[in-house]
N, CA, C and O of each residue as an XYZ file, in Angstrom:
376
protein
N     102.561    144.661    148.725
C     101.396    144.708    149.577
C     101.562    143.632    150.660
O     102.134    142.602    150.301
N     101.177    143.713    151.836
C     101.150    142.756    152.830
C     100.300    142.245    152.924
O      99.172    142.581    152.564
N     100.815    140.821    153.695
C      99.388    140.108    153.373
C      98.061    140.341    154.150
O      96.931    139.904    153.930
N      98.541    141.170    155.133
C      97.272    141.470    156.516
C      96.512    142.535    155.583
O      95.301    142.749    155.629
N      97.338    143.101    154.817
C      96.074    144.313    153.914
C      95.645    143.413    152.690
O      94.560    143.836    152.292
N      96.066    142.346    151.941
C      95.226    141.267    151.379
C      93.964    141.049    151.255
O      93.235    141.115    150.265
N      93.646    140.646    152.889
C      92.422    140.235    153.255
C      91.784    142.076    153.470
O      90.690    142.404    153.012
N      92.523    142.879    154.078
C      91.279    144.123    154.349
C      90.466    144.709    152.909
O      89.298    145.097    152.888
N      91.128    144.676    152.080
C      90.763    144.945    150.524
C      90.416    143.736    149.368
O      90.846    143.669    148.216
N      89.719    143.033    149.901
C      89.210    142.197    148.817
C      88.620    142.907    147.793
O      87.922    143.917    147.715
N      89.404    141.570    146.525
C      88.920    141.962    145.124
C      87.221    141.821    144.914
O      86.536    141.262    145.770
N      86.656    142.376    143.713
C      85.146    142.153    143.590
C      84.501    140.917    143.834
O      83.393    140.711    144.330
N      85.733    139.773    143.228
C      84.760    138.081    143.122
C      84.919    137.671    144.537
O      84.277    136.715    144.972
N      85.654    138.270    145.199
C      85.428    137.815    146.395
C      84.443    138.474    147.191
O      83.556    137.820    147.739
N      84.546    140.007    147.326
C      83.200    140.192    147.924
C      82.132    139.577    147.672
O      81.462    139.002    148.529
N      81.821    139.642    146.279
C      80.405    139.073    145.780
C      80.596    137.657    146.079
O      79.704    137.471    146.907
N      81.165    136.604    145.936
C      81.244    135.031    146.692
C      80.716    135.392    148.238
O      79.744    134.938    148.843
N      81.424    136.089    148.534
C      81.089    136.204    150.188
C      79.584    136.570    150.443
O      78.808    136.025    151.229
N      79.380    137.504    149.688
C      77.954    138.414    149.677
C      76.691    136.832    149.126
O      75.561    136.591    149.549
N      77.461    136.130    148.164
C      76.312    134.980    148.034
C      76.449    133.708    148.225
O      75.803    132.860    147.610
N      77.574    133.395    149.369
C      77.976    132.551    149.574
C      76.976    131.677    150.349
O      76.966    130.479    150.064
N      75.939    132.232    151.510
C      74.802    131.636    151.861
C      73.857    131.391    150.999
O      73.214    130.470    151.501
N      73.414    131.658    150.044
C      72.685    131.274    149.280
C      73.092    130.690    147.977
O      72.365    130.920    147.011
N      73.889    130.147    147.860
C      74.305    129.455    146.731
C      73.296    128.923    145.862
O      73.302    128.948    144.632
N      72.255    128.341    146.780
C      70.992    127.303    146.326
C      70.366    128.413    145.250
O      70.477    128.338    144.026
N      69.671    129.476    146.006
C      68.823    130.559    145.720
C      69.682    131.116    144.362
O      69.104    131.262    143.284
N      70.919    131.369    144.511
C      71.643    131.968    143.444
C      71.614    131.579    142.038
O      71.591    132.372    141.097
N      71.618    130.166    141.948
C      72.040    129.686    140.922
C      70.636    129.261    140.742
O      70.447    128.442    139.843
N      69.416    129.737    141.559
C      68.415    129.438    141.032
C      67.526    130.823    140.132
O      66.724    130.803    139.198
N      68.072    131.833    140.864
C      67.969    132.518    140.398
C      68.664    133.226    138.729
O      68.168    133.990    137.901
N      69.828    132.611    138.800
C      70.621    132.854    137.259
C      69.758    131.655    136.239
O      69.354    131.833    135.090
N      69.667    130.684    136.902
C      68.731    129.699    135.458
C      67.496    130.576    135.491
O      66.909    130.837    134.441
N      67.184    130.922    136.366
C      65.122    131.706    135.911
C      65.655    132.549    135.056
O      65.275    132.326    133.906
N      66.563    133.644    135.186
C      66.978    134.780    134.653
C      67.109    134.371    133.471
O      66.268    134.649    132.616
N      68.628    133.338    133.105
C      68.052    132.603    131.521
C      66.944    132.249    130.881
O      67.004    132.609    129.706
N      66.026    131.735    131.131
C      64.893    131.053    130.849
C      64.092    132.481    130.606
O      63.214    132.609    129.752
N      64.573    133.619    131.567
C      63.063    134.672    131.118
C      63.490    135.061    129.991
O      62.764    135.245    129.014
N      65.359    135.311    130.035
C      65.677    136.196    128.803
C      65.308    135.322    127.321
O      65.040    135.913    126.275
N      65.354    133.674    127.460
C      65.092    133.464    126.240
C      63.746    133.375    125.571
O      63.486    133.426    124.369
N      62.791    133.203    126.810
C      61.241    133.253    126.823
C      60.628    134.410    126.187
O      59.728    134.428    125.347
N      61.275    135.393    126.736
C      61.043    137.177    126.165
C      61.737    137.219    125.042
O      60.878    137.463    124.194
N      62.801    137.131    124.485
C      63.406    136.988    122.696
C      61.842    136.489    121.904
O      61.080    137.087    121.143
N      61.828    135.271    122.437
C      60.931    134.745    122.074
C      59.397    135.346    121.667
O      58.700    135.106    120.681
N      59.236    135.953    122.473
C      57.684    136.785    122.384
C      58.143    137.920    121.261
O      57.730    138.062    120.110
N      59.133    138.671    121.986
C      59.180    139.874    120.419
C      59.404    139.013    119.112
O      58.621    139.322    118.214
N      60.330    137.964    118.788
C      59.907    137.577    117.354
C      58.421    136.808    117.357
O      58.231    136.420    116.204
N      57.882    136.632    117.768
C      56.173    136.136    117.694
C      55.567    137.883    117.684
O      54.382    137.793    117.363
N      55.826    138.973    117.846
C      55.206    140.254    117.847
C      56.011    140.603    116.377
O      55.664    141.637    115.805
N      56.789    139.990    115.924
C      57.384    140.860    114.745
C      56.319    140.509    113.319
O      55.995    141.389    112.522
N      56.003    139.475    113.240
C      55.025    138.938    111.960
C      53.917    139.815    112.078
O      53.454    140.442    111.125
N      53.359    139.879    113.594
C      52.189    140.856    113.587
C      52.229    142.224    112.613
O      51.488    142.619    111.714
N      53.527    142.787    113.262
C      53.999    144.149    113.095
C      53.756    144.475    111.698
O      53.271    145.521    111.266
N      54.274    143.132    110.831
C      54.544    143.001    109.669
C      52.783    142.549    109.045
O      52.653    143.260    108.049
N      52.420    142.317    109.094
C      51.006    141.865    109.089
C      50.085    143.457    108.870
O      49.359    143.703    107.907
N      50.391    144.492    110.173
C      49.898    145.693    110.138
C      50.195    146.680    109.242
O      49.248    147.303    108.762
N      51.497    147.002    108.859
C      52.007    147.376    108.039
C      52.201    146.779    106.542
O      52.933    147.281    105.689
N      51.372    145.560    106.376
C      51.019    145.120    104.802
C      52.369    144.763    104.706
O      52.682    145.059    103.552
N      53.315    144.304    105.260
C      54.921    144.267    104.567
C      55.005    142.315    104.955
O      55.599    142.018    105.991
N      54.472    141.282    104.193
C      54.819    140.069    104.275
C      56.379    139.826    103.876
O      56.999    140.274    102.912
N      56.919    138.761    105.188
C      58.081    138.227    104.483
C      57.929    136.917    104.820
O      57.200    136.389    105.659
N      58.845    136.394    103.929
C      58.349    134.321    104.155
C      59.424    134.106    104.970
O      60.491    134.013    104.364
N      59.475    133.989    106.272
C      60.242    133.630    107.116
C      59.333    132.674    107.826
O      58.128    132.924    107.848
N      59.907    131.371    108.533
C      59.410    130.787    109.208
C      58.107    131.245    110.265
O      56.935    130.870    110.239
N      58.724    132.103    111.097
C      57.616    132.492    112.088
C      56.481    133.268    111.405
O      55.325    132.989    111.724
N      56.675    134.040    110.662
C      55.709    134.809    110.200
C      54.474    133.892    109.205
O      53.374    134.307    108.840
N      55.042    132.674    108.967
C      54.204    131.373    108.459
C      53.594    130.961    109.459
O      52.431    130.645    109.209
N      53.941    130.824    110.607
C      53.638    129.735    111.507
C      52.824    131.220    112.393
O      52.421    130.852    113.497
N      52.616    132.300    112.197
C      52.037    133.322    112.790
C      50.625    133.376    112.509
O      49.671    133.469    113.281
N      50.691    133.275    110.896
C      49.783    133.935    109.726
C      48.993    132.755    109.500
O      47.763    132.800    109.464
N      49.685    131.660    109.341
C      48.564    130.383    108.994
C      47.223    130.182    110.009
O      46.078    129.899    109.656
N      47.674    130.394    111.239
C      46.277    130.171    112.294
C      44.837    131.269    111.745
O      43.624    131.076    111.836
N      45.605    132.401    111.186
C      44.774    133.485    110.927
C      44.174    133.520    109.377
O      43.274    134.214    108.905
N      44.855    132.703    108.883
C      43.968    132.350    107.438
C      43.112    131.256    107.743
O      42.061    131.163    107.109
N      43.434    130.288    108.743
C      42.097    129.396    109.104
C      40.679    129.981    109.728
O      39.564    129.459    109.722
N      41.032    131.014    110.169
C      39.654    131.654    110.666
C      39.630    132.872    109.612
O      38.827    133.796    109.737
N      40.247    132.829    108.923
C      39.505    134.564    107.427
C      40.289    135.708    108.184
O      40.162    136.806    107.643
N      41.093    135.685    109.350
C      41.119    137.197    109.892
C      42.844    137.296    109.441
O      43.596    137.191    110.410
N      43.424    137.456    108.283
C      44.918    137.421    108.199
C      44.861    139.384    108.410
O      45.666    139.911    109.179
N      43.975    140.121    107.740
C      43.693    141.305    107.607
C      42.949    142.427    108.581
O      43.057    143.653    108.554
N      42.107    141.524    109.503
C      41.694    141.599    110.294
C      41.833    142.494    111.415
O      41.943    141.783    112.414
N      41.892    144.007    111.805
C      42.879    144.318    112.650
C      42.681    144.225    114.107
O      43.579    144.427    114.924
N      41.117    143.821    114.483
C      39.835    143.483    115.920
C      41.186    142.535    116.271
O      42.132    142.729    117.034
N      40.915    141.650    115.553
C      41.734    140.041    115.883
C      42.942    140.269    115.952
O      43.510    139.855    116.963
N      43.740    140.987    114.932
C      45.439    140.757    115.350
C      45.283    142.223    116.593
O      46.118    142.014    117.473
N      44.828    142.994    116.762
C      45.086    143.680    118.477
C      44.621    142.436    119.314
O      45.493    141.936    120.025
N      43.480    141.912    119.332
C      43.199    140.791    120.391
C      44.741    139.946    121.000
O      45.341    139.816    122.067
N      44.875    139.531    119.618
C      46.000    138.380    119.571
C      47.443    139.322    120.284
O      47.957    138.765    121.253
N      47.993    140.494    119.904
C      48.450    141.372    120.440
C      48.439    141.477    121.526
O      49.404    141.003    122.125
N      47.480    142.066    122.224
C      46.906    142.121    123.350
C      47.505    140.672    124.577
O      48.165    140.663    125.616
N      46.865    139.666    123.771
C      47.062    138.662    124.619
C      48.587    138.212    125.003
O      48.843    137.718    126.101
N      49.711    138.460    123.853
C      50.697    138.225    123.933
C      51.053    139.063    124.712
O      51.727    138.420    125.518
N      51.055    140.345    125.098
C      51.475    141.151    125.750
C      51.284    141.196    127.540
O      51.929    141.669    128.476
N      49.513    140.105    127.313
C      49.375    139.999    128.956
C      49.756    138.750    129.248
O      49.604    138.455    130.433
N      50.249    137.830    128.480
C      50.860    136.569    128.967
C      52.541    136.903    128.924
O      53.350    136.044    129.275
């Protein structure tokens, strides 16, 4: 290959460098948010899984599902189903 056709056919990492080469700032600000949502959102479905488990009568002693269930035995509603849709609910609009 010559080198004048080199440059006419750039490989992918180079287009894309080129393509975000002005925004470097924005870029790499954008890949940490992107981390942060993906681990933020993991996060919410295992806080929705104890519920799940809660609805379906199926307890398991796993950490979260302790740390789910205890707030809801302080107010009587572990069974409750008004309160765990509320609580549902809310997780879903935050």
């Amino acid at each position: 290959m010559l080198p004048e056709q080199k440059d006419r056919n750039p490989s992918n990492f180079k287009l894309i460098y080129r393509l975000f080469y002005p925004f470097k700032v924005l870029a790499i600000v954008f890949l940490f948010s992107m981390l942060i949502t993906s681990f933020l959102e993991s996060f919410g479905i295992a806080i929705l899984l104890p519920i799940f488990e809660i609805i379906l009568g199926q307890e398991t002693n796993t950490q979260i599902s302790r740390l789910v269930i205890y707030p809801l035995k302080l107010i009587n509603a572990e069974n409750n189903l008004v309160v765990i849709g509320l609580i549902f609910l809310f997780i879903i609009i935050i």
